[in-house]
C-alpha positions, 0 to 999 in steps of 0.5 A, spaced: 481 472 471 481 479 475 481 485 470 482 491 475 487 493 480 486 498 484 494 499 488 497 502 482 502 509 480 502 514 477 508 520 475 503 524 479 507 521 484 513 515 483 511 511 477 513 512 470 508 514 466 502 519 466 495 517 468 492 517 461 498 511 459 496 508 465 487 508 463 490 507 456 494 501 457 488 498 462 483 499 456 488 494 451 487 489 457 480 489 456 479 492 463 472 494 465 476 498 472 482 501 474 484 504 480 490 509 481 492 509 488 498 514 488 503 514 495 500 519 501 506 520 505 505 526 510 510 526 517 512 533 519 519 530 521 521 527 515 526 531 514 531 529 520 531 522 517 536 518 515 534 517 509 532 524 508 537 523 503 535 519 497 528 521 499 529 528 498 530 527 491 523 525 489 520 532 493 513 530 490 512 524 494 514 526 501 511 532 505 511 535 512 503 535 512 496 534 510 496 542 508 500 542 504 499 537 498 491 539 499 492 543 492 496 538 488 492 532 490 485 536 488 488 539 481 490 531 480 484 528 482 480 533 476 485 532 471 485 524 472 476 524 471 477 528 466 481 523 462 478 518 465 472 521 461 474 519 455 475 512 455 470 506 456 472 504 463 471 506 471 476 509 473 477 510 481 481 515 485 485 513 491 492 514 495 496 509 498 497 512 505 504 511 509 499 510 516 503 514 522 502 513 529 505 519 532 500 525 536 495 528 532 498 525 525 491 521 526 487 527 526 490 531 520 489 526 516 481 525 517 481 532 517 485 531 509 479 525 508 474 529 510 476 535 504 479 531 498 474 527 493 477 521 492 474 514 492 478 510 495 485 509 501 489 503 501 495 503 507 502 501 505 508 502 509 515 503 507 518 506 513 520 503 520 521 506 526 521 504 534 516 508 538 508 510 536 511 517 536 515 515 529 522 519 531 528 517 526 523 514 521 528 511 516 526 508 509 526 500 510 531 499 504 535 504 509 535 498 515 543 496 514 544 502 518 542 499 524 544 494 529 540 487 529 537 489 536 534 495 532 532 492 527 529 487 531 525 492 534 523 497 529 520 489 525 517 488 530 513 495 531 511 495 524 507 489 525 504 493 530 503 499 525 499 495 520 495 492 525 493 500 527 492 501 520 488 495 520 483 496 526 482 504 524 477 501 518 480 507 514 483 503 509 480 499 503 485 494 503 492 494 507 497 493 502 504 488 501 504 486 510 510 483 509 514 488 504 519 489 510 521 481 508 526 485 504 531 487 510 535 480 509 534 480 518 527 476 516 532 470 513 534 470 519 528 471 524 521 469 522 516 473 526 511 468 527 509 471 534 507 478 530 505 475 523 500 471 527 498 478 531 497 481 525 492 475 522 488 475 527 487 483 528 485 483 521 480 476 522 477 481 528 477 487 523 474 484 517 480 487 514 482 486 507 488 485 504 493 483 497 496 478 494 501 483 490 504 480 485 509 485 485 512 480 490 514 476 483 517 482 480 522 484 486 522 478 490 522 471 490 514 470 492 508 474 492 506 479 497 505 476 502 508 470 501 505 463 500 505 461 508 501 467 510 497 467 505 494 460 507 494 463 514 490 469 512 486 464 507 484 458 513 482 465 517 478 467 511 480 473 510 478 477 503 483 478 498 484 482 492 490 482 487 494 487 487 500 489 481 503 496 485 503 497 477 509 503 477 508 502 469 503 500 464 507 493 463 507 492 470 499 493 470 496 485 470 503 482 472 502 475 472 495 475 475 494 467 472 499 465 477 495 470 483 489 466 480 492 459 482 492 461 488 485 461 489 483 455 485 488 450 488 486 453 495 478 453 492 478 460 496 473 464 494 472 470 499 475 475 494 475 484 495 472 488 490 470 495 490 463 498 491 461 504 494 459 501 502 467 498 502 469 506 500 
């Protein structure tokens, strides 16, 4: 069975406990590596959304620019490695990045990755919006507040934002493709048109992705959810398991059900890290 994740948080960002409980608990697993991916979440209109609200109750999450969370992101990089130092485990440190389309978002962000000493980037998008310029970006829990006509499009655009995602190869994995499930419109309209899009750019890619079981946690499948996955499969797509651990009981949550999915399906095109794939 897999005993390593690399989509997990920390309090550095929303999870519940330090870095240290986190490698802890991974060494009581008996894992040999972790990976601590805590969210990277930069757009300079952030606060003029909708759910500007809720978001600014946890400030250290969300920013306006890459500038500005250089000194943060550096002082949490050294103080993680030096924990990390004392425990028998490889430790590797990446973020989980909201991937933005709108002009110049690209560029800062490169700029970002090119100064920053981390090991790793995974994409994971919460947020919709309707134009690549990403204006009134609104948290997908805050999708009620629009009409199903805007729903139905800014789905529709997120499809799209993950295949940009997909295509820039900045990303070790793109994370949890179909979050935007939880938007009770997706029971209703399926998305297939987008879906098959969105598999067939990570086919042309070589893209990767997870199977988080986070899906089991919060919702009723994993993300992505069982027909996807077949799809990704019969396009031989790589796969890792994720958690999205965001507490130390969440780290390996239900990997066996996760690992069933590769031995009834007898696939074995599966993602781990090495420094060529950084």
């Amino acid at each position: 069975m897999q005993k390593f994740s690399y989509h997990t948080h920390t309090n550095f960002s929303d999870g519940k406990n330090s870095a240290e409980e986190m490698i802890q608990q991974a060494v009581e697993l008996g894992w040999k590596e972790l990976g601590i991916s805590d969210h990277l979440i930069v757009h300079k209109n952030i606060a003029d959304s909708f759910s500007w609200y809720s978001w600014k109750k946890e400030p250290k999450i969300f920013h306006f620019d890459f500038n500005s969370i250089y000194d943060s992101f550096a002082r949490h990089i050294e103080d993680v490695r030096k924990i990390a130092d004392r425990y028998d485990i490889k430790v590797r440190i990446g973020a989980e990045v909201d991937f933005f389309t709108y002009s110049g978002w690209l560029d800062e962000f490169l700029k970002f990755k090119d100064v920053i000493d981390l090991d790793y980037y995974i994409s994971g998008n919460h947020f919709l919006f309707v134009d690549d310029e990403c204006n009134n970006i609104i948290d997908i829990k805050d999708a009620a507040h629009l009409d199903i006509k805007e729903q139905t499009n800014c789905i529709k655009r997120h499809f799209k934002t993950l295949e940009e995602a997909a295509k820039s190869k900045l990303f070790s994995f793109i994370a949890h493709i179909d979050y935007i499930r939880k938007i009770p419109i997706c029971s209703r309209f399926d998305f297939l048109e987008e879906k098959n899009a969105l598999v067939k750019v990570f086919a042309e890619n070589n893209a990767v992705t997870e199977i988080s079981t986070k899906g089991l946690r919060k919702a009723d499948d994993f993300y992505p959810n069982k027909d996807i996955i077949k799809q990704l499969m019969e396009n031989n797509i790589k796969l890792v398991i994720s958690d999205d651990a965001h507490r130390i009981a969440e780290l390996g949550y239900n990997f066996s059900d996760a690992e069933k999915v590769f031995t009834d399906n007898n696939y074995a095109n599966r993602w781990f890290f090495s420094s060529k794939n950084k």
